[in-house]
DSSP file (Angstrom, degrees, kcal/mol; ACC not computed):
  #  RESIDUE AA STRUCTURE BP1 BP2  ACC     N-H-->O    O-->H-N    N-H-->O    O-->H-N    TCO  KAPPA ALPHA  PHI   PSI    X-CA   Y-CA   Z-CA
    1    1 A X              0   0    0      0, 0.0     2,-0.1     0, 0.0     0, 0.0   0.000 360.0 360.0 360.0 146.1  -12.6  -17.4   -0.5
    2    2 A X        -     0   0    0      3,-0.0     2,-0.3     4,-0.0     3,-0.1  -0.537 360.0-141.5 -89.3-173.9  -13.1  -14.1   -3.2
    3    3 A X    >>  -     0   0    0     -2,-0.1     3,-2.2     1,-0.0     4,-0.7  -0.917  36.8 -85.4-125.7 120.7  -13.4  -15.3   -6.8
    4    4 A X  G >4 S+     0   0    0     -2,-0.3     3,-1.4     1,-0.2    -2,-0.0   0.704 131.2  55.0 -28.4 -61.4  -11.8  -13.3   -9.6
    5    5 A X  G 34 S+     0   0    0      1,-0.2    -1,-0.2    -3,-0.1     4,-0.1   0.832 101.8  59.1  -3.5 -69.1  -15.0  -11.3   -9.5
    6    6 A X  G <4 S+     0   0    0     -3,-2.2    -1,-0.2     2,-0.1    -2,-0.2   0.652  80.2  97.2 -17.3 -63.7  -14.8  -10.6   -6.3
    7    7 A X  S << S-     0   0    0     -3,-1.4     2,-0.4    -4,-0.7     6,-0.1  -0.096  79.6 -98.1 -57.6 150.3  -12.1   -9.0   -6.0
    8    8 A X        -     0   0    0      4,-0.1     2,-0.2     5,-0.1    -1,-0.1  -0.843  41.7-147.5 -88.1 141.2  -11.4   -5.2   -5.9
    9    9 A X        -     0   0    0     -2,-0.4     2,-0.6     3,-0.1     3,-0.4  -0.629  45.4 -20.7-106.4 145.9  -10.2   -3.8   -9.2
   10   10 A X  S    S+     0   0    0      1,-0.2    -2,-0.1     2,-0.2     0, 0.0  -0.475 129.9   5.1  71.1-108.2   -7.7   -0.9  -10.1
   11   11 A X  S >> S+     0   0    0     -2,-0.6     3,-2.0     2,-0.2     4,-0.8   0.990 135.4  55.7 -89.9 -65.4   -6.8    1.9   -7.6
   12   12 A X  H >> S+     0   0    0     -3,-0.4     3,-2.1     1,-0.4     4,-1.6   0.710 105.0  46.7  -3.3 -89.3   -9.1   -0.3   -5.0
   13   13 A X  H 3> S+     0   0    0      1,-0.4     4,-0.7     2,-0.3    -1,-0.4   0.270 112.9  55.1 -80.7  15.2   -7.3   -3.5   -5.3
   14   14 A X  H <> S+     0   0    0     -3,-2.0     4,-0.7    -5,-0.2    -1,-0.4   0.608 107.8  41.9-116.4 -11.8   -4.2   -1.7   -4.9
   15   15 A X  H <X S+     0   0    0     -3,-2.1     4,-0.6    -4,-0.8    -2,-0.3   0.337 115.1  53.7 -80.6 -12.4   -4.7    0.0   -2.0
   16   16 A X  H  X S+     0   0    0     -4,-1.6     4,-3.2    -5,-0.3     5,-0.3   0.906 108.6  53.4 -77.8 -59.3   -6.3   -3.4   -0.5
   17   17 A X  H  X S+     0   0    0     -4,-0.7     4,-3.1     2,-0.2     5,-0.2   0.932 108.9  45.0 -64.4 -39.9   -3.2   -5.0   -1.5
   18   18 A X  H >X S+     0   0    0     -4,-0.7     3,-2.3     2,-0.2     4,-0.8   0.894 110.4  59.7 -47.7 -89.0   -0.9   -2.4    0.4
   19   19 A X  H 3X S+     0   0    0     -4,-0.6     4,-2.0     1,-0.3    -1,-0.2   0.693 108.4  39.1 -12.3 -53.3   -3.1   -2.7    3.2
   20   20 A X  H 3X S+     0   0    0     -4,-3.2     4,-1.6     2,-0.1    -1,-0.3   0.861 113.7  52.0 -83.0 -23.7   -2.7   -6.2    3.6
   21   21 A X  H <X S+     0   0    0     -4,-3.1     4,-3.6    -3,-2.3    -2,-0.2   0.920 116.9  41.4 -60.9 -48.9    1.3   -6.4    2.9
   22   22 A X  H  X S+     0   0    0     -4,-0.8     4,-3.9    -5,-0.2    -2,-0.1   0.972 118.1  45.8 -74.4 -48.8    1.9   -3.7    5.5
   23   23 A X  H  X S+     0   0    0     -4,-2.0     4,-2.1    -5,-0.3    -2,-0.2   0.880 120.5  46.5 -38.6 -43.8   -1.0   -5.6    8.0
   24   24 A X  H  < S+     0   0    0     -4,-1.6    -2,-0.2     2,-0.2    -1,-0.2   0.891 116.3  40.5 -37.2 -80.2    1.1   -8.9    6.9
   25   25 A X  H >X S+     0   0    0     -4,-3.6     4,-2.2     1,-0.2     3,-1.8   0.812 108.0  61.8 -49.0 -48.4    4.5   -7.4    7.5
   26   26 A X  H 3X S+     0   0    0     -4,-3.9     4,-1.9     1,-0.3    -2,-0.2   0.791 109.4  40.2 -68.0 -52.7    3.4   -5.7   10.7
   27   27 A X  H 3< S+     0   0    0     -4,-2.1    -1,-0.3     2,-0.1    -2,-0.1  -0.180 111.0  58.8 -89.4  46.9    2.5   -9.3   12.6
   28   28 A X  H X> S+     0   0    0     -3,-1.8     4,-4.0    10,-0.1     3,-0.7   0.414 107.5  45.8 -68.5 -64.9    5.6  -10.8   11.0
   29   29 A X  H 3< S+     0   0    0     -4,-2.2    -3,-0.1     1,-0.3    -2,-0.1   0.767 117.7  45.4 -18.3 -79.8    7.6   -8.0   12.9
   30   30 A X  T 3< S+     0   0    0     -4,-1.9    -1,-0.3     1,-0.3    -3,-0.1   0.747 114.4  41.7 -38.3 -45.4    5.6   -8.7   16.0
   31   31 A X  T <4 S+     0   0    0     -3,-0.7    -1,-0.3     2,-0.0    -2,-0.2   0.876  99.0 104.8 -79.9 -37.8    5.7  -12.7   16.2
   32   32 A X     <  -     0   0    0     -4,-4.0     6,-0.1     1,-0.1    -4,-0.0  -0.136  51.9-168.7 -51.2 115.4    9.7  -12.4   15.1
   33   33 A X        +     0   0    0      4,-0.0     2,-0.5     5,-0.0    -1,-0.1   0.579  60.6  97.3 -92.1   0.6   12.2  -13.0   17.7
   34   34 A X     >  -     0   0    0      1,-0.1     4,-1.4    -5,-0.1     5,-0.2  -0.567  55.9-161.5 -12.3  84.6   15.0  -11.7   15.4
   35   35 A X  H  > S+     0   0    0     -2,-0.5     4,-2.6     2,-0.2    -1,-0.1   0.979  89.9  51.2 -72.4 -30.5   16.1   -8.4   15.6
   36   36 A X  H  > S+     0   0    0      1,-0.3     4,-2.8     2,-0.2    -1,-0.1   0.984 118.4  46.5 -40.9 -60.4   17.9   -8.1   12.1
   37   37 A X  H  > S+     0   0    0      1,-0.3     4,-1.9     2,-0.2    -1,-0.3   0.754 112.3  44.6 -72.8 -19.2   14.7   -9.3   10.9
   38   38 A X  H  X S+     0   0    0     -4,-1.4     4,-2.1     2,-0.2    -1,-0.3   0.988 110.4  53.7 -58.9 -58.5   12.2   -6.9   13.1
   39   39 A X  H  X S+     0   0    0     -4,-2.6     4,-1.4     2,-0.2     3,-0.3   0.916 115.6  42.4 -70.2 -48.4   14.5   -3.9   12.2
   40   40 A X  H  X S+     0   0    0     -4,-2.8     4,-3.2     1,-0.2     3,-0.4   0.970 115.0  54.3 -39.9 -58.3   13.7   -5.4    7.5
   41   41 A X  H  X S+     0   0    0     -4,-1.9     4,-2.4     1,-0.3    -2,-0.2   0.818 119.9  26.4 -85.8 -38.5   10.0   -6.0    8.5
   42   42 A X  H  X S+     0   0    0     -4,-2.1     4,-1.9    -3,-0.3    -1,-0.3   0.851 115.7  56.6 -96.7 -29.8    9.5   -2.2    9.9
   43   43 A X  H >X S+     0   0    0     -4,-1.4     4,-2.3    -3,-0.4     3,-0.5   0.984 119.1  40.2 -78.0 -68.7   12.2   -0.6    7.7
   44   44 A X  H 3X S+     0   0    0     -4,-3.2     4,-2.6     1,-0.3     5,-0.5   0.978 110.4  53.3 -50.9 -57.5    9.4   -2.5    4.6
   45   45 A X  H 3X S+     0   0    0     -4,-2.4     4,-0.5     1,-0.2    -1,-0.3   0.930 110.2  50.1 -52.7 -30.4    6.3   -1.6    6.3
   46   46 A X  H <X S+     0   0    0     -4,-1.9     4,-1.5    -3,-0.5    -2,-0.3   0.912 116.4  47.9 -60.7 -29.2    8.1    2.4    6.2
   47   47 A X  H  X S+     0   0    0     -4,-2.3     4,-1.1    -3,-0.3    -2,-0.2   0.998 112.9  39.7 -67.6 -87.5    8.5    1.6    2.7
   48   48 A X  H  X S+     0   0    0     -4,-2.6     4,-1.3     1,-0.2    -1,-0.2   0.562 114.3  55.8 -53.1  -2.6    5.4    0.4    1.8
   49   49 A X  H  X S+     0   0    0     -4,-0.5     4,-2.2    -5,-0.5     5,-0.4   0.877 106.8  48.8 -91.7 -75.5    3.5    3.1    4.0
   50   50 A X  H  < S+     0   0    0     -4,-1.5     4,-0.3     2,-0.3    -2,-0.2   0.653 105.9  55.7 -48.6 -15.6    5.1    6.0    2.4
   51   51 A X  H >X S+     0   0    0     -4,-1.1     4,-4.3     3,-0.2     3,-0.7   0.871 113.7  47.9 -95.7 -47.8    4.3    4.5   -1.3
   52   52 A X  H 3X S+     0   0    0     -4,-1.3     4,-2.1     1,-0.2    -2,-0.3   0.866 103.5  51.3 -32.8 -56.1    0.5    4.5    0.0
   53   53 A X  H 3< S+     0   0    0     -4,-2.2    -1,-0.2     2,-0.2    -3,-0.2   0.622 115.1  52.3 -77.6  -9.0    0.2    7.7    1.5
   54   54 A X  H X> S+     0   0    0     -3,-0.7     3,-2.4    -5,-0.4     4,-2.1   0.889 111.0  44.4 -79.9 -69.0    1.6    8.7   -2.1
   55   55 A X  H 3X S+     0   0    0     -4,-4.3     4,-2.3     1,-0.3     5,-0.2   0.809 110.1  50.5 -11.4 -62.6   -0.7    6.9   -4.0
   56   56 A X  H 3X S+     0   0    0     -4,-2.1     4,-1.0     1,-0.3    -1,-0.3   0.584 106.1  54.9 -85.3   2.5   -3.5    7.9   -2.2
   57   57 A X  H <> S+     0   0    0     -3,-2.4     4,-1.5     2,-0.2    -1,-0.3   0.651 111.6  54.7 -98.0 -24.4   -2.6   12.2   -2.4
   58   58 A X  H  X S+     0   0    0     -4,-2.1     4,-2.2     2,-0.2    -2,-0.2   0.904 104.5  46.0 -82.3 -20.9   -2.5   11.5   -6.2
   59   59 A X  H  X S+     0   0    0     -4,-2.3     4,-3.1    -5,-0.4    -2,-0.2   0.946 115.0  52.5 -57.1 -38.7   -6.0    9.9   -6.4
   60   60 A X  H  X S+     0   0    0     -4,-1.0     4,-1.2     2,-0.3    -1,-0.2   0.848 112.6  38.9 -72.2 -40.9   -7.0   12.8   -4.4
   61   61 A X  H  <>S+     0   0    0     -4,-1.5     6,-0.6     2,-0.2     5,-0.5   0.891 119.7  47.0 -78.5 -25.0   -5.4   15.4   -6.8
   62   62 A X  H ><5S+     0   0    0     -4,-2.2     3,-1.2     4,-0.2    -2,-0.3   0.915 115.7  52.6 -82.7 -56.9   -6.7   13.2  -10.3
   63   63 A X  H 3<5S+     0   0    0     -4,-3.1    -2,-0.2     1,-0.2    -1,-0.1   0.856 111.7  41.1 -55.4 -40.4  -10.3   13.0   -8.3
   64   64 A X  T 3<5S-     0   0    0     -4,-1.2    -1,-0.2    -5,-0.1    -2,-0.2   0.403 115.3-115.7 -93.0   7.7  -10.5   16.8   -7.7
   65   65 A X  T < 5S+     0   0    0     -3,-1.2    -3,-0.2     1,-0.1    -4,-0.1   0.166  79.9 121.6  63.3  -7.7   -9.2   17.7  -11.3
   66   66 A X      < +     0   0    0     -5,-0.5     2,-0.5    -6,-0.2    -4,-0.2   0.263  48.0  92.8 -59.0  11.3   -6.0   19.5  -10.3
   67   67 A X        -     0   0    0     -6,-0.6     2,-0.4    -5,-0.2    -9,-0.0  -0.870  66.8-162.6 -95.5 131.5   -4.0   17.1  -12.3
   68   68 A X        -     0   0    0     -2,-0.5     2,-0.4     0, 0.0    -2,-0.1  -0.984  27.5-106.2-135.1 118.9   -3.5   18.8  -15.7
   69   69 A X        -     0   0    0     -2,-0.4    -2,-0.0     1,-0.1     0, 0.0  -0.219  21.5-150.4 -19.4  80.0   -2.4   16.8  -18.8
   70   70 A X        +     0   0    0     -2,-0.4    -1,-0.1     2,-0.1     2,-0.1   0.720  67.4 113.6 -39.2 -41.6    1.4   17.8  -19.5
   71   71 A X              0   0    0      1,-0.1    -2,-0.0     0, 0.0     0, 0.0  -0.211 360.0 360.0  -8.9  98.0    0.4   17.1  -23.0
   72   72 A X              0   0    0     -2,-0.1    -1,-0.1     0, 0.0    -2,-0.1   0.321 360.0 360.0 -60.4 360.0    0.4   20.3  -25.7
């Protein structure tokens, strides 16, 4: 088990935590014999995919300096 330590911090532990929600969501789907509930769990995992692959194209533009300070 991690220990507050442990843990990943910041952009890291928020892209771990996406990771595991969608991994999460993704065998609920599977094990559900639902459909309603297949068709929430994939519909969430789109969700949560698409807020990830946003995240991770801003880290990429804020890592490479092409983010400029709106600020006058």
């Amino acid at each position: 088990m991690e220990t507050r330590s442990q843990r990943p911090k910041g952009r890291d532990g928020f892209l771990s935590a996406l990771n595991v929600a969608i991994e999460a969501l993704d065998l609920a789907k599977e094990i559900s014999c639902i459909s309603p509930a297949k068709a929430v769990f994939g519909s969430v995992i789109v969700l949560l995919t698409m807020i990830k692959v946003r995240f991770v194209s801003i880290l990429r533009r804020w890592a490479s300096g092409s983010c400029v300070s709106r600020i006058p």
